[in-house]
N, CA, C and O of each residue as an XYZ file, in Angstrom:
768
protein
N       1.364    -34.057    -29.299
C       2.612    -33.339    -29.108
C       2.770    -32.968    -27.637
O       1.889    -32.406    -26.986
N       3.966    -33.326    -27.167
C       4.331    -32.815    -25.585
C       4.744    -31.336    -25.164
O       5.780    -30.762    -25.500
N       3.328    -30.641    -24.049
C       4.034    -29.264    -24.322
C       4.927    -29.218    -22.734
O       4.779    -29.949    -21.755
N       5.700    -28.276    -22.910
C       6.756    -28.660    -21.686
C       6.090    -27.568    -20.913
O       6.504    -27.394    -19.766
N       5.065    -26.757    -21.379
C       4.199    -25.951    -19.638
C       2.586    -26.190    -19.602
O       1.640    -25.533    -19.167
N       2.729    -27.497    -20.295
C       0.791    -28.121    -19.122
C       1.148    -28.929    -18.628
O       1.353    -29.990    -19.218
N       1.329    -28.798    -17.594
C       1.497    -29.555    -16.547
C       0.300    -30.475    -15.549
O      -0.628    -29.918    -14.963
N       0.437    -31.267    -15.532
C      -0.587    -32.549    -14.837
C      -0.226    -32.238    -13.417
O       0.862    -31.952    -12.918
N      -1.865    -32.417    -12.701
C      -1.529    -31.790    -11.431
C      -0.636    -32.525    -10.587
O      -0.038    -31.911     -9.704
N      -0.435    -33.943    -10.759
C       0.514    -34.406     -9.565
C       2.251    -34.337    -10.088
O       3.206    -34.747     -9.428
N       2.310    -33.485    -11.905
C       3.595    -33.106    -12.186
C       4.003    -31.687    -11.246
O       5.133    -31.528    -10.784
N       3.182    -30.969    -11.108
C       3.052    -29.372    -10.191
C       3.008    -29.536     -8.992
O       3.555    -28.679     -8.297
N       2.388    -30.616     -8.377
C       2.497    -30.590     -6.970
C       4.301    -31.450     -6.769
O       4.933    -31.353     -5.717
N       4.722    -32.071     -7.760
C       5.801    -32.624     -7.294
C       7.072    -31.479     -7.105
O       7.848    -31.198     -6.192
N       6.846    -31.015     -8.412
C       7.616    -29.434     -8.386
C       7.623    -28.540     -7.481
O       8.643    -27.984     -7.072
N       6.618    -28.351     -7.138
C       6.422    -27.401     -5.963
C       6.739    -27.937     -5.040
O       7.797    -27.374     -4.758
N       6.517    -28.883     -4.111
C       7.246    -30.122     -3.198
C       8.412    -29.886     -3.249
O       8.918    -29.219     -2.347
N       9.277    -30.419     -4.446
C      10.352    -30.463     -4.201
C      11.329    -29.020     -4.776
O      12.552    -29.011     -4.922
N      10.455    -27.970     -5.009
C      11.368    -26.619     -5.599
C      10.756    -24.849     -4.556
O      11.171    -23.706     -4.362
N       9.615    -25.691     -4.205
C       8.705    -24.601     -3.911
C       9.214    -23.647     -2.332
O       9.636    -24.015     -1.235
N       8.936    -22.440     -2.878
C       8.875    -21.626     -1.211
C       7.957    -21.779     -0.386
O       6.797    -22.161     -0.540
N       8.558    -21.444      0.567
C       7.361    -21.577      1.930
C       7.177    -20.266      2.332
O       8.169    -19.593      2.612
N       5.704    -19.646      2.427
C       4.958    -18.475      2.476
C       3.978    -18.593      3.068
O       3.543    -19.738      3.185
N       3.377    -17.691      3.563
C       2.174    -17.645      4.470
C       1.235    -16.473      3.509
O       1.555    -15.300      3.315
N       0.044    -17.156      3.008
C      -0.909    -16.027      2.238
C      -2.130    -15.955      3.149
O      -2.976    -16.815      3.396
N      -1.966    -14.388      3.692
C      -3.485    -13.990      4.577
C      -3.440    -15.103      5.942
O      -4.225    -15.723      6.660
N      -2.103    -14.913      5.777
C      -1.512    -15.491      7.587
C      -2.174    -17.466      8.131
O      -2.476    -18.002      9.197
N      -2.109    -17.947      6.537
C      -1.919    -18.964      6.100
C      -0.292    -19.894      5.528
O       0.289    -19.508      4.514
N      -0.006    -20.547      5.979
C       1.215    -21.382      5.200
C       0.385    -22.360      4.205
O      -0.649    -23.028      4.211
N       1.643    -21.986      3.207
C       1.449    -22.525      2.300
C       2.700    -22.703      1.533
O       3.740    -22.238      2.001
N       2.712    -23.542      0.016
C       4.331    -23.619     -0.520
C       3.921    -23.635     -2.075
O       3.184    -24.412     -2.681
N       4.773    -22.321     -2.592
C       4.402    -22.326     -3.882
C       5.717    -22.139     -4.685
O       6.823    -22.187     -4.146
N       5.487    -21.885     -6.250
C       6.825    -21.830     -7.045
C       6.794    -19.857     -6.969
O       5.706    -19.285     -7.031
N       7.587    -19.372     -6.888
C       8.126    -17.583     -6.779
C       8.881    -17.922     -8.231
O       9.564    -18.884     -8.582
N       8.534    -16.932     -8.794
C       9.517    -16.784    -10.190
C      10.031    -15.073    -10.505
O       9.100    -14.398    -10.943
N      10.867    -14.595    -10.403
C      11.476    -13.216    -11.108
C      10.373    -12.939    -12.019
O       9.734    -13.806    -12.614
N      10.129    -11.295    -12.116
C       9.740    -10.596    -13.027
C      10.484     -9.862    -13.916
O      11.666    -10.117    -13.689
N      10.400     -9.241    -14.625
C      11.303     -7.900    -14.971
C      11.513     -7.206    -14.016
O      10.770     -6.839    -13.106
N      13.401     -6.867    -14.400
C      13.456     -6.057    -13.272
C      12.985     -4.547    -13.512
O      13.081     -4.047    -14.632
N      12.608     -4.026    -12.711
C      11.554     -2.945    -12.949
C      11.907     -1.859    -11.612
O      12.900     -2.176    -10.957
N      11.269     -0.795    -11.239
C      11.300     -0.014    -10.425
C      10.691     -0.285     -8.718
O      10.655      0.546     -7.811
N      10.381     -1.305     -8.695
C       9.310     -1.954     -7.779
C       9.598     -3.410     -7.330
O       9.153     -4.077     -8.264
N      10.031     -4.143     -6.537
C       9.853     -5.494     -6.240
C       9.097     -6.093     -6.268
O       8.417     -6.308     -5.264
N       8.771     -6.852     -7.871
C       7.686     -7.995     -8.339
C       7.977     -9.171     -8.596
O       8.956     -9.530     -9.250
N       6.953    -10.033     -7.986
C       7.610    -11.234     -8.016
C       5.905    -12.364     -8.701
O       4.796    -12.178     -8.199
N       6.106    -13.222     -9.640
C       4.983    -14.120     -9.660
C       5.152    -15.235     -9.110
O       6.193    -15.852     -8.884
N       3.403    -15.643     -8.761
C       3.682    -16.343     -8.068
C       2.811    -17.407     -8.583
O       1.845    -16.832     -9.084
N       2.673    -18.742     -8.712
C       2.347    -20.061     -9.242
C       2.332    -21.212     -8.367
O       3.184    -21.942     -7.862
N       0.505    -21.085     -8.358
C       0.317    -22.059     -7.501
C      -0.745    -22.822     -8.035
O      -1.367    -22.239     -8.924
N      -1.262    -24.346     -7.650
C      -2.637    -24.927     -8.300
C      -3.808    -24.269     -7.512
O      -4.933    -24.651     -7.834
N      -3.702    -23.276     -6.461
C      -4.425    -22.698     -6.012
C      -4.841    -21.610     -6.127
O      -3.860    -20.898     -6.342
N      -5.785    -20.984     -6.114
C      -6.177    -19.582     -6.588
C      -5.497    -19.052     -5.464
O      -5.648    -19.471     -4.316
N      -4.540    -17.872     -5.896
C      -4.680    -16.619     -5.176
C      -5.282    -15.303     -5.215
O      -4.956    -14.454     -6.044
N      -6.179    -15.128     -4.300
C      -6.593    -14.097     -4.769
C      -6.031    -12.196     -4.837
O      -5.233    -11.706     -4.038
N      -6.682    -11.461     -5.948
C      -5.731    -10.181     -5.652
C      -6.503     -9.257     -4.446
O      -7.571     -8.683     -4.233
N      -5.481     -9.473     -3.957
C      -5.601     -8.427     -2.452
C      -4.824     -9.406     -1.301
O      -4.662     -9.291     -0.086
N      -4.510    -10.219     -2.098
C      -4.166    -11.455     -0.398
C      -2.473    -10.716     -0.272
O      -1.725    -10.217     -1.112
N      -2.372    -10.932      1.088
C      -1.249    -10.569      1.555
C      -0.066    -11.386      1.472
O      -0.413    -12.459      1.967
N       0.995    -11.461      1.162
C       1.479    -12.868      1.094
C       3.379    -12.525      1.910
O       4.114    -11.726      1.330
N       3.801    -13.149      3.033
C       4.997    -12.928      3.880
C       5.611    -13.843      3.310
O       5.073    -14.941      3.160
N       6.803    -13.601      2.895
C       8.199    -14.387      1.894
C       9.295    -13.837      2.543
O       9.071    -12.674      2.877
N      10.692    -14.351      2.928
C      11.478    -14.083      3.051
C      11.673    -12.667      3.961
O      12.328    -11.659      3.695
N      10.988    -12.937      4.930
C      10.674    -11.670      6.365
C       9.966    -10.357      5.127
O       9.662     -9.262      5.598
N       9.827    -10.537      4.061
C       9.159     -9.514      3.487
C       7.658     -9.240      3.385
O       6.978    -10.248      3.580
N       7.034     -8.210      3.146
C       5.411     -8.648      2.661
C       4.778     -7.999      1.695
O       4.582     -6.787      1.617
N       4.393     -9.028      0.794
C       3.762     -8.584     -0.567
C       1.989     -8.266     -0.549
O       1.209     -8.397      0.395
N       1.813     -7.967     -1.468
C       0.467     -7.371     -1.772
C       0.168     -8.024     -3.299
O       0.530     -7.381     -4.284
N      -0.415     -9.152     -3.435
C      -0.972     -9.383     -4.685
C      -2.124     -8.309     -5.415
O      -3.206     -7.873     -5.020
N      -1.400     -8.130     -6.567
C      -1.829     -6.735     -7.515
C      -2.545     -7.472     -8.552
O      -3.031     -6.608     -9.281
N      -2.725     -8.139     -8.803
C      -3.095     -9.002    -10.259
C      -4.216     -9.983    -10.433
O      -4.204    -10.769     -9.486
N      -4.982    -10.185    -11.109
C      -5.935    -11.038    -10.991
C      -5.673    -12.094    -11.915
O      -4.865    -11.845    -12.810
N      -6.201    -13.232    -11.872
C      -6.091    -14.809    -11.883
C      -7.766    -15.564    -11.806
O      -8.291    -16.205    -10.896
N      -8.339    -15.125    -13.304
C      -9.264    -15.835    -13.563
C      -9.569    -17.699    -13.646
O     -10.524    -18.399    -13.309
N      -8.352    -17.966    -14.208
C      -8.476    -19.336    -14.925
C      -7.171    -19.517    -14.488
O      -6.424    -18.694    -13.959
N      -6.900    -21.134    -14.872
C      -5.687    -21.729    -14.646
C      -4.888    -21.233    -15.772
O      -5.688    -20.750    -16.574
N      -3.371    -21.095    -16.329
C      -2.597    -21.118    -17.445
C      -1.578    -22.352    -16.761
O      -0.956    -22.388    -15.700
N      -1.723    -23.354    -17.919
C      -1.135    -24.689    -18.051
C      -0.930    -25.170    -16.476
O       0.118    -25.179    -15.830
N      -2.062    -25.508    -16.125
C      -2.342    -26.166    -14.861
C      -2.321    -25.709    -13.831
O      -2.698    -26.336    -12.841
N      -1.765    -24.200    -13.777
C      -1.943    -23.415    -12.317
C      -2.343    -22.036    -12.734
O      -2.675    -21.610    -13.840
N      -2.252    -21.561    -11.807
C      -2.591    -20.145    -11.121
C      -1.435    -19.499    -11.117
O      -0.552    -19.877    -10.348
N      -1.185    -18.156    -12.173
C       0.082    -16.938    -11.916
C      -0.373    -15.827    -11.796
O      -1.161    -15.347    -12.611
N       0.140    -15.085    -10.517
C      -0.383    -13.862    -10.324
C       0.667    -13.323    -10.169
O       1.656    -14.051    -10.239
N       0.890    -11.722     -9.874
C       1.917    -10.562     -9.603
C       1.500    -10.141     -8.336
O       0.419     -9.661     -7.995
N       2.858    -10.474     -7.459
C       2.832     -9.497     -5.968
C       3.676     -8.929     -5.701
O       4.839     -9.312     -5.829
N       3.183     -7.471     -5.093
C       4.470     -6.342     -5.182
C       5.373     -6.469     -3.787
O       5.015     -7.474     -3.174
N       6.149     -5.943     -3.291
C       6.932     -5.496     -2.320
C       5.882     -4.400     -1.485
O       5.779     -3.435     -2.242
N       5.247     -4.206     -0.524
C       4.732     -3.215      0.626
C       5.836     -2.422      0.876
O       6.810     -3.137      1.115
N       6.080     -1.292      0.919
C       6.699     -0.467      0.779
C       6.662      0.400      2.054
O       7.626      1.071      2.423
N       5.228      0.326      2.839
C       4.997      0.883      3.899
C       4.419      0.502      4.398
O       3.638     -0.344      3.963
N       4.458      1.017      6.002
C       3.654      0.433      7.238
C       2.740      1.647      7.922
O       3.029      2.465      8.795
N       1.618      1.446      7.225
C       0.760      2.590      7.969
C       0.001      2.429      9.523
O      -0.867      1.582      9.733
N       0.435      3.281     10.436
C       0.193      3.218     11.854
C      -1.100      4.241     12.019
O      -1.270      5.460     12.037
N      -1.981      2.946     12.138
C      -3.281      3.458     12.636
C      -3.828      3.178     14.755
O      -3.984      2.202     15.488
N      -3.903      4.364     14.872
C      -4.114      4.232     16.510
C      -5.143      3.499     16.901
O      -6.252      3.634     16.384
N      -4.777      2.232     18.315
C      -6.315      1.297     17.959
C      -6.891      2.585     19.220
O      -6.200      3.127     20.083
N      -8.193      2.765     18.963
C      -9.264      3.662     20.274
C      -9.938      3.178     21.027
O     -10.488      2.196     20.529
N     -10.192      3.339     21.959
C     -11.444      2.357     23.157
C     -12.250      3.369     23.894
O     -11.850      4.448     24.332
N     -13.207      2.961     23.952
C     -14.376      3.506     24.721
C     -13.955      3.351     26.115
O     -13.847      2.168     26.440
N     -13.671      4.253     27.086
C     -13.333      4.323     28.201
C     -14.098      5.017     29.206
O     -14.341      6.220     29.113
N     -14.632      4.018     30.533
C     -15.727      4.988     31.122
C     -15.288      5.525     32.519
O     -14.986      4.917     33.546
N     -15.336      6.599     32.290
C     -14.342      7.849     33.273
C     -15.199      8.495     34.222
O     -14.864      9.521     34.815
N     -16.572      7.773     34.417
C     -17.849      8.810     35.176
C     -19.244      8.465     34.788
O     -19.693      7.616     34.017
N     -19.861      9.464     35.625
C     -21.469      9.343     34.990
C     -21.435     10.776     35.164
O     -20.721     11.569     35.778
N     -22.552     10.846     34.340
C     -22.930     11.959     34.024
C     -23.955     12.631     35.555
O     -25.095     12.211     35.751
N     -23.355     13.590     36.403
C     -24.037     14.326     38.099
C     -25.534     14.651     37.488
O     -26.258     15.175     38.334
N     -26.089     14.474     36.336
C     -27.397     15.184     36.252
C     -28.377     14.183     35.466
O     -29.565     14.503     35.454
N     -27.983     12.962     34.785
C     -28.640     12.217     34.182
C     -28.254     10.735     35.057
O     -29.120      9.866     34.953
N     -27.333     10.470     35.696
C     -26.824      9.271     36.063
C     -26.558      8.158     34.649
O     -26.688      6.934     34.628
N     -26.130      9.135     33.484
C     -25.771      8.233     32.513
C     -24.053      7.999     32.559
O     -23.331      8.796     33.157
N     -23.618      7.021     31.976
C     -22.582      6.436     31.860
C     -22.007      7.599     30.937
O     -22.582      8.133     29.989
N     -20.255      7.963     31.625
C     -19.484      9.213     30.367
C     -18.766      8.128     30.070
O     -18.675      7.068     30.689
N     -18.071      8.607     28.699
C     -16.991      7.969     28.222
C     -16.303      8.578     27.767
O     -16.611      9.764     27.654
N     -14.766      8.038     27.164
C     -13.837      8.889     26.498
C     -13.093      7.969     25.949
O     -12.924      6.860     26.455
N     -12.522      8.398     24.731
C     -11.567      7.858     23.431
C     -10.059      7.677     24.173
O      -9.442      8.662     24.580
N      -9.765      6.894     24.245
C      -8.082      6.461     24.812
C      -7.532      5.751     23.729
O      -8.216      4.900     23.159
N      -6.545      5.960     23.425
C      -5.555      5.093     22.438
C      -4.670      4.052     23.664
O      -3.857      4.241     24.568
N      -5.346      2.969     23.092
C      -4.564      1.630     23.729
C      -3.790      1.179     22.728
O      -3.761     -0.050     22.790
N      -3.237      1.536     21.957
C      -2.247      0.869     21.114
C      -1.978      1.414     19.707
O      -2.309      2.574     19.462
N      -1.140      0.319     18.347
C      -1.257      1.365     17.415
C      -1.853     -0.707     16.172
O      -1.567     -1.790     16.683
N      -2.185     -0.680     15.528
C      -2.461     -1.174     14.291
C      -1.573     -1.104     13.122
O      -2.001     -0.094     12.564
N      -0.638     -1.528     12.427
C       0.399     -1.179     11.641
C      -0.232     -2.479     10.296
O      -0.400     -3.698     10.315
N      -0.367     -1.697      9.549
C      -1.351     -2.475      7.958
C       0.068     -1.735      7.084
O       0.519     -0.593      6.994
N       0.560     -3.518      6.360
C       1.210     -3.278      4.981
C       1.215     -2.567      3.753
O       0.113     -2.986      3.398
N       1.543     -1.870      2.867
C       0.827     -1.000      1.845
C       1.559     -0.848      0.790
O       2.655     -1.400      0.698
N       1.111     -0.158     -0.059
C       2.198     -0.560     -1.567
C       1.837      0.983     -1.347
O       0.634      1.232     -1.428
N       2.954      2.384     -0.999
C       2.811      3.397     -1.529
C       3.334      3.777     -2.820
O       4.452      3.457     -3.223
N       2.462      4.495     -3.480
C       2.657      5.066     -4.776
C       2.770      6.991     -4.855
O       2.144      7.741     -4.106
N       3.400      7.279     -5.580
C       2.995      9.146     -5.565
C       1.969      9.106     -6.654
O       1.596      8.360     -7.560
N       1.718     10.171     -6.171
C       0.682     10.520     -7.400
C       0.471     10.868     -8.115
O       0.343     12.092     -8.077
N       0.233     10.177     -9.429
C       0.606     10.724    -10.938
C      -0.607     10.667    -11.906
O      -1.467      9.802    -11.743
N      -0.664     11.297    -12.603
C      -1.895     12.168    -14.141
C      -1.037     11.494    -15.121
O       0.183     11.638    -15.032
N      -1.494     10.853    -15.945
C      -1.191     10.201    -17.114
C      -1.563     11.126    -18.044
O      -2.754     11.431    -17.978
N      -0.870     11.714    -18.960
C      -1.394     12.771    -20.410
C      -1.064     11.961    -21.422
O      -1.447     12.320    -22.536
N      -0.416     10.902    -21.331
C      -0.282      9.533    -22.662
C       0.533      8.586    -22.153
O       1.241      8.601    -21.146
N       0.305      7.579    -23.151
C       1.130      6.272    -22.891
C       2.361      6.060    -22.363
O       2.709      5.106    -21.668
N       3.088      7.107    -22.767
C       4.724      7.246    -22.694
C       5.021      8.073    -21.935
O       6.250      8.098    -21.872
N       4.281      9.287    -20.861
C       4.369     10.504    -20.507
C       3.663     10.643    -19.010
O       2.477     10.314    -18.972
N       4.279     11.102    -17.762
C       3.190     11.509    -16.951
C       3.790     12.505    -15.822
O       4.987     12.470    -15.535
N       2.956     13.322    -15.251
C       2.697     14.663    -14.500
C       2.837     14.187    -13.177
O       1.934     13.546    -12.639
N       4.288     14.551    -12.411
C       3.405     14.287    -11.063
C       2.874     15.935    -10.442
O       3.143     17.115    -10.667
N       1.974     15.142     -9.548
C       1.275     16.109     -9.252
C       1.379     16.826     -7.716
O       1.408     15.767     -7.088
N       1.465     17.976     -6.558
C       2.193     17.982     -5.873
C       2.769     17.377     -4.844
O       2.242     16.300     -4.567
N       3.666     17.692     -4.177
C       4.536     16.656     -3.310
C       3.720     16.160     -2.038
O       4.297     15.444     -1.219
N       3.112     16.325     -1.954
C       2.361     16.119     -0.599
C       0.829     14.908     -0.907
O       0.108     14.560      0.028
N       0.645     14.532     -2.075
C       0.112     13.549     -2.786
C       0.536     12.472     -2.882
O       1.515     12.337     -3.616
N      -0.062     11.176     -2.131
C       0.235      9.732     -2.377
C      -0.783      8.793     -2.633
O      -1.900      9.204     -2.320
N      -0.734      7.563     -3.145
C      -2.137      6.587     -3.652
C      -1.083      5.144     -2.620
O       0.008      4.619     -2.840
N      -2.109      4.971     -1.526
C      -1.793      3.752     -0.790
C      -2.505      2.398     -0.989
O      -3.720      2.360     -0.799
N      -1.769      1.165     -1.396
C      -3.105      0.262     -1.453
C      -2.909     -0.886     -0.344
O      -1.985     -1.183      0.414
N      -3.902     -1.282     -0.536
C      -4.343     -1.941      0.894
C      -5.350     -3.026      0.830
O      -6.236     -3.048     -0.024
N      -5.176     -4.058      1.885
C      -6.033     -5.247      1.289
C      -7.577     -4.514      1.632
O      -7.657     -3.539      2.380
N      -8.731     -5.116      0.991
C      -9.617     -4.381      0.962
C     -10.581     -5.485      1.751
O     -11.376     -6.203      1.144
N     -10.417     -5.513      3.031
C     -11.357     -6.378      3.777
C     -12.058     -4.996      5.113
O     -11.795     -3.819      5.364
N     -12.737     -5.732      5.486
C     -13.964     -4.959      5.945
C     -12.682     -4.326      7.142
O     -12.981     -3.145      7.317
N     -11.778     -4.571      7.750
C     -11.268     -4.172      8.860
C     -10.844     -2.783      8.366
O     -11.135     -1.776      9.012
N     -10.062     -2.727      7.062
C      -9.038     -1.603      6.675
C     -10.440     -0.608      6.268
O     -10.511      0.478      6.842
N     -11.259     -0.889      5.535
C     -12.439     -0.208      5.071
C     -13.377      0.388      6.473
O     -14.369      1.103      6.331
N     -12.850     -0.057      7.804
C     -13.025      0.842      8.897
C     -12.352      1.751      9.518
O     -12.619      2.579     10.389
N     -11.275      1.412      8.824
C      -9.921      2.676      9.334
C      -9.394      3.047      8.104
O      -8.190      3.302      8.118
N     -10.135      3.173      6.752
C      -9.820      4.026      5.935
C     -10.873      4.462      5.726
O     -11.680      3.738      5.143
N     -11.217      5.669      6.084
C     -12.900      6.227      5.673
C     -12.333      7.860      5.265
O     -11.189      8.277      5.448
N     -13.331      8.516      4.749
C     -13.052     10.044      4.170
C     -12.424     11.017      5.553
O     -13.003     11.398      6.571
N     -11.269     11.176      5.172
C     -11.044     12.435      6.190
C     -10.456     12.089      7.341
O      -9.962     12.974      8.041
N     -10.405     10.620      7.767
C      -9.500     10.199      8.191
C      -8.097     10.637      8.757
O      -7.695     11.630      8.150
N      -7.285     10.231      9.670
C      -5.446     10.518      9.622
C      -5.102      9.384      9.940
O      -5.976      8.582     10.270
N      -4.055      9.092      9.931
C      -2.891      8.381     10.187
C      -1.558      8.537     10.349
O      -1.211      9.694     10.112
N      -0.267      7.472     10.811
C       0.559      7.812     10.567
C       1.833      6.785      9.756
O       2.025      5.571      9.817
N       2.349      7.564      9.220
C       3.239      6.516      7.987
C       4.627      7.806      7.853
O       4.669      9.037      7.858
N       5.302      7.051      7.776
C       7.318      8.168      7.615
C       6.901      8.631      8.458
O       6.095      9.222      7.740
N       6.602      9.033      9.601
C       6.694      9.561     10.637
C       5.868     11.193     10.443
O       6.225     12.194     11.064
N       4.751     11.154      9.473
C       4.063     12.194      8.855
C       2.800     12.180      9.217
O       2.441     11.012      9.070
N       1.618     13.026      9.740
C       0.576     12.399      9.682
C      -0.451     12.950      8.479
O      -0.586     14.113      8.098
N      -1.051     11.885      8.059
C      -1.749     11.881      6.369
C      -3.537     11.729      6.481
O      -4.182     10.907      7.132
N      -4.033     12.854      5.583
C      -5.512     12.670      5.484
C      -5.845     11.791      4.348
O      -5.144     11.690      3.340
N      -7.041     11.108      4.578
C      -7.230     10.303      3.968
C      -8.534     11.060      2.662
O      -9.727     11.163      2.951
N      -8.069     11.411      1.563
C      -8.496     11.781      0.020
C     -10.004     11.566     -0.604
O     -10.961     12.324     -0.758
N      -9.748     10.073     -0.913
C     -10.407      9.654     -1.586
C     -10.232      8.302     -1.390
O      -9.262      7.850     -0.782
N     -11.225      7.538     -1.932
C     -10.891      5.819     -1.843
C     -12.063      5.260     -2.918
O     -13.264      5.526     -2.956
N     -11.160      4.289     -3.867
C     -11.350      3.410     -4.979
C     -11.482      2.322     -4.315
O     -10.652      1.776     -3.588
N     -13.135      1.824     -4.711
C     -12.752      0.136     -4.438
C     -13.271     -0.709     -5.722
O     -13.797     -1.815     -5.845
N     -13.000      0.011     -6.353
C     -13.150     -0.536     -7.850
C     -12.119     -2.080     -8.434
O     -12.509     -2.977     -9.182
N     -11.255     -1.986     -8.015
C     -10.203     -3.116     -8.099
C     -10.545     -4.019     -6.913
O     -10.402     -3.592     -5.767
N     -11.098     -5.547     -7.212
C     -11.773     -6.386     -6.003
C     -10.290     -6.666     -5.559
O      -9.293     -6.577     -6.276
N     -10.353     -7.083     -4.003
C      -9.160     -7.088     -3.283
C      -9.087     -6.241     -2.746
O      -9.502     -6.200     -1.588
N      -8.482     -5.106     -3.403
C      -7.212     -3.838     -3.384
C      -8.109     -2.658     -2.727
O      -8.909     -2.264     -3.576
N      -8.225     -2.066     -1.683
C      -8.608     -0.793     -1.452
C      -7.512      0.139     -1.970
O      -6.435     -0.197     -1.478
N      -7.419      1.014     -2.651
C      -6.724      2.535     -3.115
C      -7.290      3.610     -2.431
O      -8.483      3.910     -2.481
N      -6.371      4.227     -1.749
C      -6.933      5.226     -0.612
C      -5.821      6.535     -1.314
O      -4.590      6.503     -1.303
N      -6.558      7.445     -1.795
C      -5.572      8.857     -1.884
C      -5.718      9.544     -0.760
O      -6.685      9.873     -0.073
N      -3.994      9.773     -0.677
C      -4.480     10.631      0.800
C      -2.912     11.903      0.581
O      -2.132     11.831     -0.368
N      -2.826     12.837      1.598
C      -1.821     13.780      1.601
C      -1.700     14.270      2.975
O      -2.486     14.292      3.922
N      -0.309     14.716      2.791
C       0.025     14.995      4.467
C      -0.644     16.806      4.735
O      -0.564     17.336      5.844
């Protein structure tokens, strides 16, 4: 019996060829099929490729940039579908440099000092922060509470550490807590 979604890989690569977007994942090009989700509260979009994507990869579409949320064990009918959200924010982290301003008149050691040469701006899916009390029901909790996620590679996991600041809306935010329980995804709670 012919099913009309297993698809043979040189039926998917033709599709994609000739239907597919052009995207850059983790500052890679590449061309895959984008399909609508429900419309929902959030800009989600799946995405279907014969290639694994993985969750945490960053993915630039249409001057926008997503954050793959979803994981993608196995193929379903010949490819790979995952969920990537809309980044919602641009968190401005200051880059710092070791700057040497002197020696020290009594040791002849080298001084230094912290200068901000620039700023670092990392994509993010902000969320507020909410207590679930059931399925159907939830608490937010006060206004000054947000859950940011973030690709979870060794760079962001140096500029998201406990206690931390930053700046994002033009606010500056301590950094909470941080989940790296979800592979990919760093979750950083933080509040202004």
């Amino acid at each position: 019996m012919f099913n009309l979604f297993d698809f043979q890989d040189e039926d998917l690569s033709f599709l994609i060829n000739e239907t597919g977007q052009s995207v850059r994942v983790n500052g890679i090009a590449d061309k895959v099929l984008i399909t609508n989700k429900s419309i929902g509260e959030f800009e989600e979009r799946y995405i279907h490729s014969p290639e694994l994507i993985s969750r945490g990869s960053l993915v630039e579409w249409n001057a926008n940039k997503y954050l793959v949320t979803s994981e993608a064990l196995e193929k379903r009918g010949g490819k790979y579908k995952v969920i990537m959200r809309n980044c919602n924010g641009d968190v401005e982290i200051p880059k710092v440099e070791q700057v040497l301003i002197g020696t020290d008149p009594y040791t002849g050691r080298p001084v230094y000092e912290e200068q901000v040469i620039g700023t670092d701006y990392i994509s993010a899916i902000v969320d507020k922060k909410t207590l679930s009390v059931s399925t159907n029901e939830a608490i937010n909790t006060i206004d000054n509470q947000f859950i940011i996620k973030v690709q979870d590679n060794e760079t962001n996991r140096e500029k998201f550490v406990l206690n931390s600041e930053f700046t994002m809306y033009g606010e500056t935010w301590t950094v909470m807590n941080l989940n790296y329980s979800k592979v990919g995804i760093l979750e950083v709670n933080i509040k202004s």
